[in-house]
N, C-alpha and C positions, 0 to 999 in steps of 0.2 A: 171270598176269603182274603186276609190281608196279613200279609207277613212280614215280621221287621229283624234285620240283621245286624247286629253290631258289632262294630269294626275292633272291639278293645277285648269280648269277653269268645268273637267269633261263634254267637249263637243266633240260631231264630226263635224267634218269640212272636208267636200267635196275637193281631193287636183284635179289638172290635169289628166285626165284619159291616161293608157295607149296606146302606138299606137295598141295594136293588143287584142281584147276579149279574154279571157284565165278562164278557170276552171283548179283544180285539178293542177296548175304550184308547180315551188319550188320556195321559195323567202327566201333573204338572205341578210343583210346590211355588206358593205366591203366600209371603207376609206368614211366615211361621205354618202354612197351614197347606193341606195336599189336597187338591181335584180332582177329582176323575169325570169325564162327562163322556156321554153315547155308547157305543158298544153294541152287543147285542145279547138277549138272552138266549132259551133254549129252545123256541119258537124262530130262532134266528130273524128277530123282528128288531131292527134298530133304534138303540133309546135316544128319545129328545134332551134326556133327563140327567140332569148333572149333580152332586154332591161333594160336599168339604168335608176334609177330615181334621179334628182339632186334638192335636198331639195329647197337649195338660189335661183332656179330659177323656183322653183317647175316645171318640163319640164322632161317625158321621151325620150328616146335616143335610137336606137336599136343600140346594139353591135354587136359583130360577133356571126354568130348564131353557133350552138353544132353539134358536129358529127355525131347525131342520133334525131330524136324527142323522145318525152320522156313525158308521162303522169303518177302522181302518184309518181314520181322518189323524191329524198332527196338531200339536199346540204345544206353545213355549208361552212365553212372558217378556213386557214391553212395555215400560212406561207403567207399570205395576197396574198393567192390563192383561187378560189372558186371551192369546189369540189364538182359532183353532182354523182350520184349512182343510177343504178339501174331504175327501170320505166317501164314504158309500150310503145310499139310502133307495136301494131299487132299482140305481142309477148312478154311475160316477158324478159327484159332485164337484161345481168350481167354483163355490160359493166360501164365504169365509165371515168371522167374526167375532169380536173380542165380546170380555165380559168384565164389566167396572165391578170389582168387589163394592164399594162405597156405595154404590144405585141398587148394585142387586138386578143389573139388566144386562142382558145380551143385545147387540147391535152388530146387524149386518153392515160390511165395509161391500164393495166393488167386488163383483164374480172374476176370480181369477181368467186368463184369459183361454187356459187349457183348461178340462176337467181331469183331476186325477187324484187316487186314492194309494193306500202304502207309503207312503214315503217317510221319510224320518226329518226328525228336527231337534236341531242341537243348539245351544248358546254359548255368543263369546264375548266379554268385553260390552255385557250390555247391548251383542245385536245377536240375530236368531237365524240359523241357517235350518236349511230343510236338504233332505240330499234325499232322490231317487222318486220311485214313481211311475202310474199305468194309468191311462186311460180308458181301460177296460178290455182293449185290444192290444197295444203295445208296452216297451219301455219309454217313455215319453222323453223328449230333446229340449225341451225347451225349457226357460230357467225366470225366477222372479226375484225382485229387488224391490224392497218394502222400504222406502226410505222419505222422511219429512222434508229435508233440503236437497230436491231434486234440483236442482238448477244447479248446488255446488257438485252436484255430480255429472251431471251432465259439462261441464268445465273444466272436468277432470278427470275424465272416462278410465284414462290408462291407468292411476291411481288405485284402481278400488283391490289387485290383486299383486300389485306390485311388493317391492321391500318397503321402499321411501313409502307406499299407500298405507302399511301399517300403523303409519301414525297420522295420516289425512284423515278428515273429519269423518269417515264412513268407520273409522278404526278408532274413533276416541268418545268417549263416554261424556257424549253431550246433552244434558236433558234438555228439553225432550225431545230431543232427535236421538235416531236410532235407525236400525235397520234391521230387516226381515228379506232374508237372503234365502230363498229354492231357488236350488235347479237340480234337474235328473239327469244322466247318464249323455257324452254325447252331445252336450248344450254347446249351443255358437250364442244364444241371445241373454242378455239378464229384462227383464221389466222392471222397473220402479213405480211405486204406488206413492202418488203426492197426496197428503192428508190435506193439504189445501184444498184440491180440488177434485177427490173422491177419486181418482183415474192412474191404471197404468199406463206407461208408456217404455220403451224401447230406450236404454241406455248404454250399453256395453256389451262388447262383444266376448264371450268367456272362451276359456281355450279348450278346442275337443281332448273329450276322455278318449282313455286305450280301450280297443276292441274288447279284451280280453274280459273285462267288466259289463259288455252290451246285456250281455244274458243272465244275467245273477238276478235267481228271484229268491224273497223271503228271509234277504240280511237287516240286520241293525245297523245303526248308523251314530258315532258320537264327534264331538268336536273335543279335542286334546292339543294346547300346545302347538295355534297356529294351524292344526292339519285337520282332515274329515277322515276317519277310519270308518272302513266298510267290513264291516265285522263277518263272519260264517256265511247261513245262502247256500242256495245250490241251486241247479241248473234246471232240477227235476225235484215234484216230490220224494222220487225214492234217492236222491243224490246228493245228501247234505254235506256240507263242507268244513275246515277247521281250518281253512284261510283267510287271510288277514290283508287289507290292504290301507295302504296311507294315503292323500293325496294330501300335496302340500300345496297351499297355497300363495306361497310366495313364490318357488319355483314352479307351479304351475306343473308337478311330474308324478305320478302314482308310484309306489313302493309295495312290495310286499313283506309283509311283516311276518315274524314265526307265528307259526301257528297255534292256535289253541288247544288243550291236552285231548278235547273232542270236539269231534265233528259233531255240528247244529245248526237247527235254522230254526225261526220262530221264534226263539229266545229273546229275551229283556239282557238291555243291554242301561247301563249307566257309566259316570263319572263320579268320583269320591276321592279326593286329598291326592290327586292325582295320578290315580291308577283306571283303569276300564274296567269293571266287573261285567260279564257276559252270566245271566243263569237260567236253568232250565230249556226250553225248546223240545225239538223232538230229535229221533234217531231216525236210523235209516228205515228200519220197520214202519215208519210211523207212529212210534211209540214214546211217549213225554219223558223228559229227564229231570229227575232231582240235582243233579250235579250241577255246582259252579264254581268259575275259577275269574282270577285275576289277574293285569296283565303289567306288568310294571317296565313302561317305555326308556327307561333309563338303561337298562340292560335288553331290553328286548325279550322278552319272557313271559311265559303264560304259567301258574299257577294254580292246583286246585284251593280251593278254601270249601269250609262247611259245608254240606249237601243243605238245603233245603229239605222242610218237612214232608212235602208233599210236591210229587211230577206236577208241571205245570208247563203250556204251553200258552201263545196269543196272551200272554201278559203284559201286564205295563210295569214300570217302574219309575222311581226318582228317587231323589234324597232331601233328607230335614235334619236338621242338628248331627250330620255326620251319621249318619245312620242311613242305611238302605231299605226303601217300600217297596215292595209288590205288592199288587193289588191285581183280583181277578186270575182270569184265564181260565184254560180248560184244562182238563186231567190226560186226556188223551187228544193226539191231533185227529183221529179220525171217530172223533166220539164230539158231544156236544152236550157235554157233562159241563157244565159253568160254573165257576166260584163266584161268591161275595165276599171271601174275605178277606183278609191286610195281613201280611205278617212282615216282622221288621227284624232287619241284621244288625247287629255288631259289629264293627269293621276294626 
């Protein structure tokens, strides 16, 4: 099921569902048009299988499907390429690989150097950060830098988080250079990935996170205005949260932010005209939420807006033309009841 929200009229409107039932996918808008790739269905079998969604016809479309299935995995856009990281498939994944709308082909890059799935990924200024993350076993430490002019970074290491960095070449919108920025919880190392020569390598040292964040599983993750916000989470399935935290990247210091009007985890979390909309997720029963609200950093405020039409958890989201998508999930967190379809907000 696919649902769209709009920001003027503050309704949901039910769009076309996808060809294939999908939880837990990654979804991403490139060139007017929305993705969603992997996931799993109700057989909890991870899909290869990826599709576009085309707004003017509202109608999805399966693409070419990914070199791996992938549950849980992350993808943003680069170079108006779509790259995805990382996932689940039987096994944590450290494999990674974009996809040229123009070919119609997926292409493996270089296996990340940890395997690890969950994590989030957000974009800034034309570069792509990822924040958080598990190995299967732990909260994972260590951190990646997806960058084409490794050399001018490596030249200028102290740069990439600094004040004066925000306007160094890692912080300015140079085609086709760019960056692709993870790290999880806890990081001392960043990697850089040279597209010259296929390979990470060790370039900077990033500043440890507060304890206080070690153990947070199940939050969202977005980039707003310079900082990474680590949205809801909780410690335990039964212990969802409605805490908010900041970390800034220039100062290098977490904050906590007020909190949101409910505690949730598993929730879709986006940006739009620059507020953070959080919706759905679960409660503390394990039971899915229709509720969402929004968060406007200027005052520092959380707000409810529109319930959604339907409880939905392990969904994805993004935005097109100022409008918000959801796409998928499930109806209850301890049920494996799976949507295909899209509905879209009005903001």
């Amino acid at each position: 099921l696919v649902w769209r929200f709009n920001l003027v009229t503050h309704t949901w409107q039910e769009m076309s569902p996808m060809q294939e039932s999908r939880a837990l996918m990654s979804v991403t808008e490139l060139k007017g048009c929305i993705y969603a790739m992997g996931g799993f269905r109700d057989d909890v079998i991870s899909h290869r299988t990826a599709e576009r969604y085309q707004p003017n016809i509202n109608q999805w479309t399966f693409i070419a499907s990914m070199n791996e299935g992938r549950i849980r995995a992350s993808c943003s856009t680069l170079n108006n390429k779509i790259y995805i990281c990382g996932g689940w498939s039987n096994r944590v994944l450290n494999t990674a690989e974009y996809y040229n709308p123009d070919t119609n082909q997926w292409t493996l890059i270089t296996p990340m150097g940890t395997p690890r799935y969950r994590l989030g990924v957000v974009a800034y200024m034309g570069h792509i950060f990822a924040v958080g993350g598990r190995d299967g076993f732990r909260d994972l430490r260590s951190s990646h830098l997806l960058v084409s002019d490794t050399l001018k970074v490596m030249s200028q290491p102290s740069l990439l988080c600094s004040e004066s960095g925000i306007n160094n070449t890692l912080f300015c919108c140079r085609l086709p250079n760019a960056v692709l920025l993870m790290f999880r919880f806890f990081s001392n190392t960043i990697e850089a990935f040279d597209y010259r020569t296929n390979s990470w390598i060790t370039v900077q040292t990033h500043p440890i996170l507060e304890d206080t964040m070690g153990h947070l599983l199940f939050y969202s993750t977005v980039f707003l205005g310079r900082c990474f916000y680590i949205v809801g989470g909780g410690l335990r399935w039964t212990d969802p949260s409605n805490r908010v935290w900041r970390f800034n990247l220039v100062t290098h210091t977490w904050q906590e932010m007020s909190p949101m009007q409910e505690s949730r985890y598993l929730m879709s979390v986006t940006v739009l005209k620059g507020y953070i909309y959080a919706m759905g997720g679960c409660r503390v029963d394990g039971t899915s939420l229709r509720t969402a609200e929004h968060y406007q950093p200027n005052i520092n405020q959380w707000t409810f807006i529109a319930s959604m039409n339907e409880e939905r958890c392990y969904a994805s989201c993004t935005t097109l033309n100022n409008k918000i998508y959801i796409c998928g999930g499930q109806s209850l967190c301890v049920s494996i009841k799976v949507f295909k379809d899209i509905r879209r907000t009005n903001v």
